[in-house]
N, C-alpha and C positions, 0 to 999 in steps of 0.2 A: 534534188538537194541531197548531200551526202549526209550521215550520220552524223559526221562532225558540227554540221552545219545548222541540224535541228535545233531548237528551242529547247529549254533547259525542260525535264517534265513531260516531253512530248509523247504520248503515248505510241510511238512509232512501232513497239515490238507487235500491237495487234494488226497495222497494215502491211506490217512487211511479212507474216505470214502466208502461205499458202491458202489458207481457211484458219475458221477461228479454235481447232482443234486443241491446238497447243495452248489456245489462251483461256482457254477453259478449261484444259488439264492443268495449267497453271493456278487456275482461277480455285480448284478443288483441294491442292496440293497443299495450297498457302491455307487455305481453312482450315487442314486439319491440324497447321503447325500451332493454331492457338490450343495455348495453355486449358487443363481443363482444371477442375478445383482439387481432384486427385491429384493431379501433376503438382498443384501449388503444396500440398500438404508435403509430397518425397520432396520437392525443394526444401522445404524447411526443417525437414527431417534429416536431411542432408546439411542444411546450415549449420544444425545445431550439434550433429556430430562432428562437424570442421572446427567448429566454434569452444567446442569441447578439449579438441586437439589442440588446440590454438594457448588454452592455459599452462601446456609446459612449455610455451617459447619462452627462451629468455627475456626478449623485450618486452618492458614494461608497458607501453605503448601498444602493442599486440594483444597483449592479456587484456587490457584494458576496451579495446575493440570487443574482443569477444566476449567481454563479459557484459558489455552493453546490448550487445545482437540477444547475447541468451535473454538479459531484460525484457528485452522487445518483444521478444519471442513467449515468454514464460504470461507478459499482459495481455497477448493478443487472443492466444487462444491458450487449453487447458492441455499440458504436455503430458498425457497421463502414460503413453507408450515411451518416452524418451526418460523420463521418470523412475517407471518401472525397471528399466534396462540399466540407468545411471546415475541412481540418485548416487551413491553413497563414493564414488567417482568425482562425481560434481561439487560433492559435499567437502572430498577431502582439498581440492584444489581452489575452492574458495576461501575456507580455514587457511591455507597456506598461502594464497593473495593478499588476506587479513593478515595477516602476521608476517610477511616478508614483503610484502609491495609497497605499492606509493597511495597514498590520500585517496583518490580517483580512485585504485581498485578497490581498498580495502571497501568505502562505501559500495560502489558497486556488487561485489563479492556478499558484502552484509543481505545487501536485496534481494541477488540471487537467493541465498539459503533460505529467510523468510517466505519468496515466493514457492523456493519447493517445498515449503511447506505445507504454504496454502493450498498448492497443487495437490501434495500425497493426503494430504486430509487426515482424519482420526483412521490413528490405527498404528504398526510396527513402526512403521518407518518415519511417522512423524516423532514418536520417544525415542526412537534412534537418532535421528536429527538433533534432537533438545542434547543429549545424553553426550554426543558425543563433539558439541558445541558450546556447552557452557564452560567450561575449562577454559578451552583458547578462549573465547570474548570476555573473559572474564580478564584473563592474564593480558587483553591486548586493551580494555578500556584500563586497568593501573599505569600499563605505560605508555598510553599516548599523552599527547599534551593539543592537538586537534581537535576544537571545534565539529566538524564536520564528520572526520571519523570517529570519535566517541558517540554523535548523535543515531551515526546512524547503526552502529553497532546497539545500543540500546534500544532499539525500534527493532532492529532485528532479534535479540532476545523476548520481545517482550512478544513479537510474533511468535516465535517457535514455543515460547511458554504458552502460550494462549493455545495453541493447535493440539501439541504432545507432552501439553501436562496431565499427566496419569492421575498425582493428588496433589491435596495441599503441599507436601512436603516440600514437590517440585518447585511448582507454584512461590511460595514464600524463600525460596530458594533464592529462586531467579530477581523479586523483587526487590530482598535485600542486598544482591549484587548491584541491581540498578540504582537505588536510593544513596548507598556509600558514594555514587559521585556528587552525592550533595552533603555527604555527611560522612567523612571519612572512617572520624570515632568509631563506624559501627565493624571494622574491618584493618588488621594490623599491616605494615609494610606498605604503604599506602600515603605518598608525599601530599601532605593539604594544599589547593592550590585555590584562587577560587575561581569558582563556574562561572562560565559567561550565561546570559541571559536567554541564548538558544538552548546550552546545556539543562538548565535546570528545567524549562517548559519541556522539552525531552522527558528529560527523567521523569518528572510529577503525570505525564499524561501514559508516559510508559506506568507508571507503576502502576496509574490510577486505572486503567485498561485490564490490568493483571487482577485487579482487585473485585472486580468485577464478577470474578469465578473463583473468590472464596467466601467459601459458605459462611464460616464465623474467622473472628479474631482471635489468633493464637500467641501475639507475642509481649501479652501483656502489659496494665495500663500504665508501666512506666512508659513504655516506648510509647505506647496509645496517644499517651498525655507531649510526649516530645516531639512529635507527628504533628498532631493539631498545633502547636505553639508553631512549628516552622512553617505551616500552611498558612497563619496566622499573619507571619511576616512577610511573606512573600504578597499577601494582600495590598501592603503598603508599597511595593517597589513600583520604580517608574515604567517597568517594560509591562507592555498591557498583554502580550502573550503571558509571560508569568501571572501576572493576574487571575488568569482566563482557567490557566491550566488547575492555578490553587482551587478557585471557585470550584470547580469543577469535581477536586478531588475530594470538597470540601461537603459538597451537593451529595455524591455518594455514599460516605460515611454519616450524612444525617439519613439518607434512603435505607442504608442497610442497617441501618439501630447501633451502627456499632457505637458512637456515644453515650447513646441510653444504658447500652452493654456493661458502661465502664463502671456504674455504681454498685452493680449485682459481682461483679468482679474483686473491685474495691473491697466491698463487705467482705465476698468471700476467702478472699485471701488471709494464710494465717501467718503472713511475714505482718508484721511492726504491730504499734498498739492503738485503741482505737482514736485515741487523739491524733496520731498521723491518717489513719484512716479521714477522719473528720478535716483536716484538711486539706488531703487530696481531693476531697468532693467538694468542697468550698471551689478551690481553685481552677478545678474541671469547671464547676457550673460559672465559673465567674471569666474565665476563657472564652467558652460556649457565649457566655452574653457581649465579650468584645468580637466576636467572630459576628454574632448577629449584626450586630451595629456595622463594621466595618461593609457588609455586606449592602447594608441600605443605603450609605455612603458612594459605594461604586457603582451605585443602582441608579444613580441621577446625579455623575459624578459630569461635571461640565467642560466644554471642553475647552484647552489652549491654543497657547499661542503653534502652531507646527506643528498641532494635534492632528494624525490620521483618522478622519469621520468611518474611516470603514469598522476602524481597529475599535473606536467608541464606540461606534452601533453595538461591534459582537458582546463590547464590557458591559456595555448598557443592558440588551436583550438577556445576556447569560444573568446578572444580576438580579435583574428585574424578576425571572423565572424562579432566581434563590428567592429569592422573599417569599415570592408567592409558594413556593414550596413551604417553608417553614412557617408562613402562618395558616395556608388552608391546607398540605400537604397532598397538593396535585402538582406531579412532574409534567414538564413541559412535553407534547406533541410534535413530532415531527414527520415527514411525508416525503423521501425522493423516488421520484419516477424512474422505473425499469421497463422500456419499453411498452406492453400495456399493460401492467401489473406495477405494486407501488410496493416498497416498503415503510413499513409505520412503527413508529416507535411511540413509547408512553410510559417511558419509565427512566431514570438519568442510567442506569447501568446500560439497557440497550442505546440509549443516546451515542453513550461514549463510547461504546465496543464499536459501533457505526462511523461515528466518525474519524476511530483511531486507524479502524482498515480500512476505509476511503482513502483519508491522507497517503498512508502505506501503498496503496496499490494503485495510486492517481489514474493514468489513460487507462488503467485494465480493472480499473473498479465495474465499469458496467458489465461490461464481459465474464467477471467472476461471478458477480451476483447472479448474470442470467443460465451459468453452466456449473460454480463451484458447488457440487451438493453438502458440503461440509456448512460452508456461509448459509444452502441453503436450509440446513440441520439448527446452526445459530438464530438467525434471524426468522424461523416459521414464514419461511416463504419461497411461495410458488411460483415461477416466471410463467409468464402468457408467452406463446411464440404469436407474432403476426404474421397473420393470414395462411400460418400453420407453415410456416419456413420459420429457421432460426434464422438471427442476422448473421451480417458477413462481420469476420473480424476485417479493422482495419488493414494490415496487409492484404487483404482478398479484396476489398474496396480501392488501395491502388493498383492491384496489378486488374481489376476486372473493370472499376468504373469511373477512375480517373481519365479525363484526356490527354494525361501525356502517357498513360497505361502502355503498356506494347499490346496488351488486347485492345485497346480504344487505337492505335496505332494504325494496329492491322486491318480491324473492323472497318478503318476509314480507305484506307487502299484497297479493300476489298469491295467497297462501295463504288470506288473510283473505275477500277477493271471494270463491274458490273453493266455502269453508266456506256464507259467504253468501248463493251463486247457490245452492247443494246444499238450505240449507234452504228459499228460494225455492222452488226448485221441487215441494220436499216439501209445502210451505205448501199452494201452488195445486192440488197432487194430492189434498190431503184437504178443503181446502174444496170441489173440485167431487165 
């Protein structure tokens, strides 16, 4: 039978050898072409230097590709050599996607910078990031009119505040950049428009995240008292994210005293007379007592007609937790799994720093917490490695332990020759 003629698959190159020589020089040859984890790492060190190139093409579309690889790349494992080499490279050409690109980069571009954030950790380079970031994201959340790009420009500030705030000044800085999209007053040149209901949950959890790492309240209880009235309202709207976010902001600021703060303040102050004084503390505590009500209201608020039960539950649990805070003043407990070690929380300020960089860091949350020493600086925690290996990041899991892998590929063709040389050589033992 001619070659032509065999069967599709037929292993014919081991019978039509002379001896099985070749197919076992074959057989070693192909072994060694799999990938090792060195190898996978210059590939990605290589991506991400292409990928880097790839931000001054002109096509929109191109820039956009690469800035989702660098994503991928920045969740999956910790880029601390690519970093080191390009931070400030990478920094300028995302700034310049934010500000000259389409919707798609500009988000994307936001995440990048956040993430190399998270990456360069405390230290130069992360107040070089902040420093030389708030300007443009400042100037690009006045003129967008984006949903999507405003949000995610505010999450990106609110990260780089959070990493490479030196002090409060920064700090308070940043949060009154983000607050003005819900409040324009606080900030001149600035067309009122109003916020959609993604926007403002944004804002209130960015700010509320920021707030988290100042020590005391600096901008007195005028603003103090304009603060809590709008956290107040936003308790009443229909979007249960909003809700969620006020609670939330609402929970901290009882955690941190800073209400209690406001009478010792009040007094102290020697603008107006003591009858404005005496009213400002009437009105404080009598806010303070619609804030509590409202709060036992959401707490066992029931549900309707095309009511999402997920979105109740979280109103219901967050609420439920306020109460109990404010009448025995125990913050709620929480517990996620890292591999075999847990992070625990027990306090509403670590709550929310947790949940605000989950969200932020979604697929590359576990991987940060188990390698970011910065996170593991914030949260006092230690990862366990199992069984004394670290895990594989997700790209190392398709190319090593997927079965369409080109290592699960090869591995199988390399099974198949094996099989094949095996019965070779049985072949040749019984024919002589």
């Amino acid at each position: 039978m001619s070659k032509k003629a065999q069967p599709k698959n037929a292993p014919m190159d081991l019978f039509d050898s002379d001896d099985d020589t070749c197919s076992l020089s074959s057989f070693y040859t192909m072994r060694s072409e799999i990938p090792r984890m060195d190898e996978v790492h210059v590939q990605k060190d290589v991506m991400l230097d292409q990928s880097l190139d790839a931000l001054y093409e002109k096509r929109s579309s191109t820039r956009e590709q690469a800035l989702a690889s660098i994503v991928d790349a920045f969740k999956s494992d910790l880029q601390h050599e690519f970093v080191e080499k390009n931070f400030a490279t990478l920094l300028d050409r995302c700034l310049h996607c934010i500000k000259k690109g389409s919707t798609k980069e500009s988000l994307l571009a936001s995440h990048v910078i956040g993430l190399l954030a998270l990456t360069a950790g405390l230290g130069d380079q992360a107040q070089e990031i902040l420093e030389e970031s708030v300007t443009p994201l400042s100037q690009a959340l006045k003129s967008s009119r984006e949903a999507l790009k405003i949000t995610s420009i505010l999450e990106c500030l609110a990260v780089i505040t959070f990493v490479g705030g030196a002090n409060a000044e920064q700090t308070e800085r940043s949060m009154q950049i983000i607050w003005q999209m819900i409040d324009p007053k606080l900030v001149s040149n600035v067309v009122a428009t109003k916020p959609s209901p993604a926007v403002i949950t944004t804002v209130v959890s960015s700010w509320t995240c920021l707030l988290t790492t100042v020590d005391r309240w600096t901008l007195g209880p005028k603003i103090l008292q304009g603060t809590v009235t709008y956290l107040s309202t936003l308790l009443e709207k229909d979007d249960r994210s909003v809700r969620i976010a006020a609670g939330e902001a609402l929970a901290l600021m009882f955690e941190l005293g800073i209400l209690e703060k406001f009478d010792a303040e009040v007094k102290g102050s020697d603008n107006g007379s003591v009858k404005e004084e005496r009213e400002a503390l009437i009105n404080m505590h009598r806010l303070i007592s619609k804030v509590t009500d409202q709060v036992r209201d959401l707490a066992v608020e029931a549900g309707g007609k095309g009511c999402a039960k997920k979105d109740l539950n979280t109103q219901r649990s967050l609420f439920k937790d306020l109460v109990e805070f404010l009448e025995d003043g125990v913050a709620p407990e929480t517990s996620i799994k890292i591999g075999g070690s847990s992070i625990e929380t027990s306090t509403w300020c670590q709550m929310i720093q947790l949940n605000f960089l989950k969200h932020f860091l979604g697929g590359g949350f576990i991987k940060h917490m188990q390698e970011n020493e910065f996170l593991h600086d914030v949260f006092s925690f230690t990862p366990k490695k199992i069984g004394g290996h670290s895990t594989m990041t997700n790209e190392e899991k398709r190319l090593f332990q997927s079965p369409n892998s080109a290592v699960s590929k090869a591995r199988t063709k390399l099974m198949k020759k094996e099989r094949m040389i095996s019965l070779t050589r049985k072949f040749y033992s019984i024919s002589s």
